[in-house]
C-alpha positions in Angstrom: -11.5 0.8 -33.8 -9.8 1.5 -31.3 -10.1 5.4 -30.4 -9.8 6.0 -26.6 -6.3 5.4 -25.1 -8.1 4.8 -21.9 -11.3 4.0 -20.7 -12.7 5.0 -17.0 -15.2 2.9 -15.0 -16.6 5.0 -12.0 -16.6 8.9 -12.0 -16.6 9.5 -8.2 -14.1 11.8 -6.6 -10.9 9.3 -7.6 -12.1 7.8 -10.6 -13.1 11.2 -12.0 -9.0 12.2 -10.3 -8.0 9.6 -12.5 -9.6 10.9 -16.1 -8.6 14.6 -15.2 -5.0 13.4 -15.0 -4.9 11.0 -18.1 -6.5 13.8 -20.1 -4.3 16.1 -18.6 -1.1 14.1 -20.0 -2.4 14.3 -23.7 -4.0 10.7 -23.2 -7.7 10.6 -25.3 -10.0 9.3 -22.2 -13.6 7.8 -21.7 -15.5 7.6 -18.9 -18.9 5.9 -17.9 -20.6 6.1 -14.6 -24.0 4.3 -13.7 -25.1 7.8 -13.0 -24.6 9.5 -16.7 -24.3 13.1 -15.2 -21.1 12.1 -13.2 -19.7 11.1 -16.7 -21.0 14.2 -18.5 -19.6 16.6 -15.7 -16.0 15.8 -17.2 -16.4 17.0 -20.6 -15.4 20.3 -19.7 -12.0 18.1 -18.7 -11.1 16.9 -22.9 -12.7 13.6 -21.3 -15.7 11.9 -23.9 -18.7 10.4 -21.5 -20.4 7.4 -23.0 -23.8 6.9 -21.8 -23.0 2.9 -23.1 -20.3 0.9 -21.3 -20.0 -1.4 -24.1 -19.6 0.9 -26.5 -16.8 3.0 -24.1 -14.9 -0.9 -23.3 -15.1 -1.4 -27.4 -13.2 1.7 -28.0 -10.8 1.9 -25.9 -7.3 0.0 -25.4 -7.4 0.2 -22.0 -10.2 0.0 -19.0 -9.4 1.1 -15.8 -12.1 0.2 -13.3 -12.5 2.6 -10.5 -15.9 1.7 -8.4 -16.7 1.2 -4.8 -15.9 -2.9 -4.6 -14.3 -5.5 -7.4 -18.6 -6.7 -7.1 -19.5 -3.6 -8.6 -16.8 -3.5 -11.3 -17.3 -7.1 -12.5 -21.1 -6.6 -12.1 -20.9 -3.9 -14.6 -18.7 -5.4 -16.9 -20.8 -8.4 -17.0 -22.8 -7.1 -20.2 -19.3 -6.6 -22.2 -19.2 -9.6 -24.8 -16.2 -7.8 -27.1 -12.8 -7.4 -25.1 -10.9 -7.7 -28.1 -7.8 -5.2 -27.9 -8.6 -4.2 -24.8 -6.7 -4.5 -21.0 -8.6 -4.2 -17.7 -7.4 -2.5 -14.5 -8.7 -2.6 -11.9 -7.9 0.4 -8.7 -10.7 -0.5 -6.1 -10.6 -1.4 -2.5 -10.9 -5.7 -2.0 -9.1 -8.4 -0.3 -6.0 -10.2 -2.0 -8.9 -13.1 -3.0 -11.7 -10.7 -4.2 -8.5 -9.8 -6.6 -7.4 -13.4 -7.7 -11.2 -13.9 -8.2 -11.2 -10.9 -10.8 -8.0 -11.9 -12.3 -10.0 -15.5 -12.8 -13.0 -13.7 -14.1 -11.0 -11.9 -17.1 -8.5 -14.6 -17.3 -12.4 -16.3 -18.3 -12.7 -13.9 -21.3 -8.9 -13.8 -21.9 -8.6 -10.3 -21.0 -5.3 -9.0 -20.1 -5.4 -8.1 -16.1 -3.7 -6.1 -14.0 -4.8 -5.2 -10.6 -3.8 -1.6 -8.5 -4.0 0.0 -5.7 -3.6 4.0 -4.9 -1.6 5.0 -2.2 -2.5 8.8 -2.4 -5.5 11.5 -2.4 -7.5 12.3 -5.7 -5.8 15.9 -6.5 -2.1 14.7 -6.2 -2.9 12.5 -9.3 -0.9 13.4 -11.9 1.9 14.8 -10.0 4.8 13.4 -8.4 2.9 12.6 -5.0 0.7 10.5 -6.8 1.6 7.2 -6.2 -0.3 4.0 -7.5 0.6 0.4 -7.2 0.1 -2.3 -9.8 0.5 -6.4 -10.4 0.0 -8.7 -13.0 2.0 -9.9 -15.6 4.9 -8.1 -16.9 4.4 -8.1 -20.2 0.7 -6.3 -19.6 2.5 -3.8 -17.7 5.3 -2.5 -20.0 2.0 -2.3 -22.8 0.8 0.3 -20.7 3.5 1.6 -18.6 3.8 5.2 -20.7 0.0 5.6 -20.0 0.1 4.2 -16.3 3.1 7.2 -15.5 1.2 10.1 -16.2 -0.5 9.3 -12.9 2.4 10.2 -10.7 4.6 7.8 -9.2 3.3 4.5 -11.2 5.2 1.3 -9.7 4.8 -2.4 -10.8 5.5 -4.2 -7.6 4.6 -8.0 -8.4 3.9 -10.3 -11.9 1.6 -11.7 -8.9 -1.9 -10.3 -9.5 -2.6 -9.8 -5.8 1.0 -8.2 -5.0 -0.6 -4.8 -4.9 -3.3 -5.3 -2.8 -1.4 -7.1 -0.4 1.6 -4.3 0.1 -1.3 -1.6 0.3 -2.7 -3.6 2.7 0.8 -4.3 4.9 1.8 -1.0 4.2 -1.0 1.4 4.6 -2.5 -0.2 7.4 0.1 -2.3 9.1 2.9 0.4 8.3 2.0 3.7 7.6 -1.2 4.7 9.7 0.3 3.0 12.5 3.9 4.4 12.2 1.9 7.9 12.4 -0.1 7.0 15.1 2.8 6.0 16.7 4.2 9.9 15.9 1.1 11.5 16.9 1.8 9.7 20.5 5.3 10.5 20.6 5.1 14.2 19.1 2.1 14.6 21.8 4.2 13.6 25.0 7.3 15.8 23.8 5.2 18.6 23.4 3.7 18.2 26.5 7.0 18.3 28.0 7.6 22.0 26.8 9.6 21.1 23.0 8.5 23.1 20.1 7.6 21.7 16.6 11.1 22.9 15.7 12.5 21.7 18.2 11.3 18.0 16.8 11.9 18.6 13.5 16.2 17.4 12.9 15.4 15.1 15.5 12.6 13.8 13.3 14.7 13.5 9.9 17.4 11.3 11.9 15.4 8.6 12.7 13.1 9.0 9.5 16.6 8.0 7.6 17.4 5.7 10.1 13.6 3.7 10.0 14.3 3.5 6.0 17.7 1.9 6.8 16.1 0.0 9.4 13.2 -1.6 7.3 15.4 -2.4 4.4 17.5 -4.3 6.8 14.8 -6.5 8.5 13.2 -7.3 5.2 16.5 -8.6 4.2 16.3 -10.7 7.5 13.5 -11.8 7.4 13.3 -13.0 4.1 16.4 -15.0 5.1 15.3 -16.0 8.5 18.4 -15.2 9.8 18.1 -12.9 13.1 21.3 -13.2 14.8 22.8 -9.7 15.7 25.5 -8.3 17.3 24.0 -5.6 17.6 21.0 -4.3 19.7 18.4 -7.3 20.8 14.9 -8.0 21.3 15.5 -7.7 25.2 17.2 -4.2 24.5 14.5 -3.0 22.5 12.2 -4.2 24.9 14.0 -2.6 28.1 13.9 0.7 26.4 10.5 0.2 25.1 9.0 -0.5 28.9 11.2 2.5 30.0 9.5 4.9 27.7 6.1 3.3 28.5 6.7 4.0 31.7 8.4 7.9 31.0 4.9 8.6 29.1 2.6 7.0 31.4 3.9 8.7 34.6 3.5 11.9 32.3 -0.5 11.4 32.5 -0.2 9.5 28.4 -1.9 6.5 27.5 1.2 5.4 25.8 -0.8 3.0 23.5 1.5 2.5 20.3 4.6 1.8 22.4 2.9 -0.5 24.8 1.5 -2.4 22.1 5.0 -2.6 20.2 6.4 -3.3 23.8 3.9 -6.5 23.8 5.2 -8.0 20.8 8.8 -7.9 22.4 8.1 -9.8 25.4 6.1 -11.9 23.3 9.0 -12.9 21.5 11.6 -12.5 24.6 9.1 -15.1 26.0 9.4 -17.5 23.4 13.3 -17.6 23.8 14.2 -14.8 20.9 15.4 -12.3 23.3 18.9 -12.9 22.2 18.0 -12.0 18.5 17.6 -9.0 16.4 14.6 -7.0 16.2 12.9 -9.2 13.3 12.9 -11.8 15.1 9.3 -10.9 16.1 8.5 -12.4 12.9 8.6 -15.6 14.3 5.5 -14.6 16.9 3.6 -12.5 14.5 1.6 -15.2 13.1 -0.8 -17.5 15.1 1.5 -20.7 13.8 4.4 -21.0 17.0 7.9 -21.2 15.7 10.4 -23.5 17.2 13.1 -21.3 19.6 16.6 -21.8 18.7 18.1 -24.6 21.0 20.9 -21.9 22.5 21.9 -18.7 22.2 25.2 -19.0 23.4 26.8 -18.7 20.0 25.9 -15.5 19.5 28.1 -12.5 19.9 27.9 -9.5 22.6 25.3 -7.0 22.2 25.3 -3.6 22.4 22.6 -1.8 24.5 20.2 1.1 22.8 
């Protein structure tokens, strides 16, 4: 019998974020941790502990496995024989193959699998800052969407089991701690130079608005492989880029985030792409050369920055 909507596996600061907001919704929730107390501390939450995995996987329709590495999950789970009526999520940190090898291991015990990944800090589950990332198939998603919402901003991104892991990786590291590095550098030199936080702050929302416009575009583009422009190209961007490295650097700044970004430029103005749109650079970001285009004298005029 199935008597727990949802089942968690780990009680550490998110995990334990993670039953408080389920519970919070009006979802019945169990939780096991291998240390019983961190369990038991959430009973003052409407959360059940069970001092028994087995019996917590048994009862529930859904298991949502929150642990420091897939290794420890699986490990864990390894003693569960009945899986009958019953999903498993995993949320923990891994590698896009530590999650197809989970997918395989419940694909083993035809268990339904989806695979997440959070994208926020444990107390803005449950609100609309809470964002969390699945993949898997459809079909496992919609079974559980209703449930998955109550923890904020729920988004199914792939069918493809690793498609989480993979845009948390691209996005939270390749994206967003570098696009705020890249802030902290910039917001550094123009205070340096005597602005205010104010002062920054319209400035700021402009090109926010125009970086969402921006990445939409270059997805498109890339996707497509087609980087001709007649607008602003590689050698623009990278003329103002070495400009500002220069601005900063003469300003006593290490200018690191804009000299690396200038680097990839004139890697690809250095491969013959200079006559192409910004995402062009896709075609130097991976260790496999690209072939340059034979001429660029079909292209049309270019604006400058």
């Amino acid at each position: 019998m199935k008597d727990f909507d949802v089942a968690v596996l780990g009680c550490g600061l998110m995990g334990s974020a993670l039953a408080r907001a389920l519970s919070a919704s009006g979802h019945s929730v169990a939780a096991w941790n291998r240390s019983p107390a961190k369990a038991q501390a959430l009973a003052a939450s409407g959360i059940t502990p069970f001092a028994e995995l087995a019996e917590a996987v048994e009862r529930s329709r859904l298991v949502l496995g929150c642990t420091s590495t897939y290794e420890t999950t699986r490990s864990a789970l390894e003693q569960i024989d009945n899986w009958t009526g019953t999903t498993l999520i995993n949320v923990g940190s891994g590698t896009p193959d530590q999650v197809e090898s989970m997918a395989a291991w419940a694909d083993e015990r035809d268990v339904p699998y989806l695979d997440g990944a959070i994208l926020c800090y444990p107390n803005q589950l449950g609100t609309p800052a809470g964002a969390v990332l699945f993949s898997g198939p459809a079909q496992t998603w919609h079974a559980h969407q209703n449930l998955l919402d109550s923890l904020g901003h729920a988004l199914h991104v792939s069918s493809r089991v690793r498609g989480a892991c993979i845009v948390d990786g691209a996005m939270t590291g390749g994206f967003y701690i570098s696009s705020l590095a890249a802030y902290v550098e910039a917001a550094t030199f123009a205070l340096g130079q005597g602005l205010t936080a104010a002062d920054l702050a319209a400035a700021t929302q402009i090109f926010l608005d125009l970086l969402g416009n921006k990445t939409a575009e270059v997805t498109r583009e890339i996707e497509a492989g087609q980087h001709e422009t007649d607008q602003a190209t590689i050698s623009v961007f990278a003329a103002g880029a070495r400009m500002c490295v220069d601005t900063m650097q003469e300003a006593g700044h290490h200018a690191r985030m804009i000299e690396a970004a200038t680097r990839s430029l004139t890697a690809a103005e250095e491969a013959g792409y200079g006559d192409l749109g910004f995402s062009a650079q896709t075609r130097t970001a991976t260790a496999v050369p690209q072939t340059p285009p034979l001429s660029n004298s079909s292209l049309l005029p270019t604006d400058s920055l």
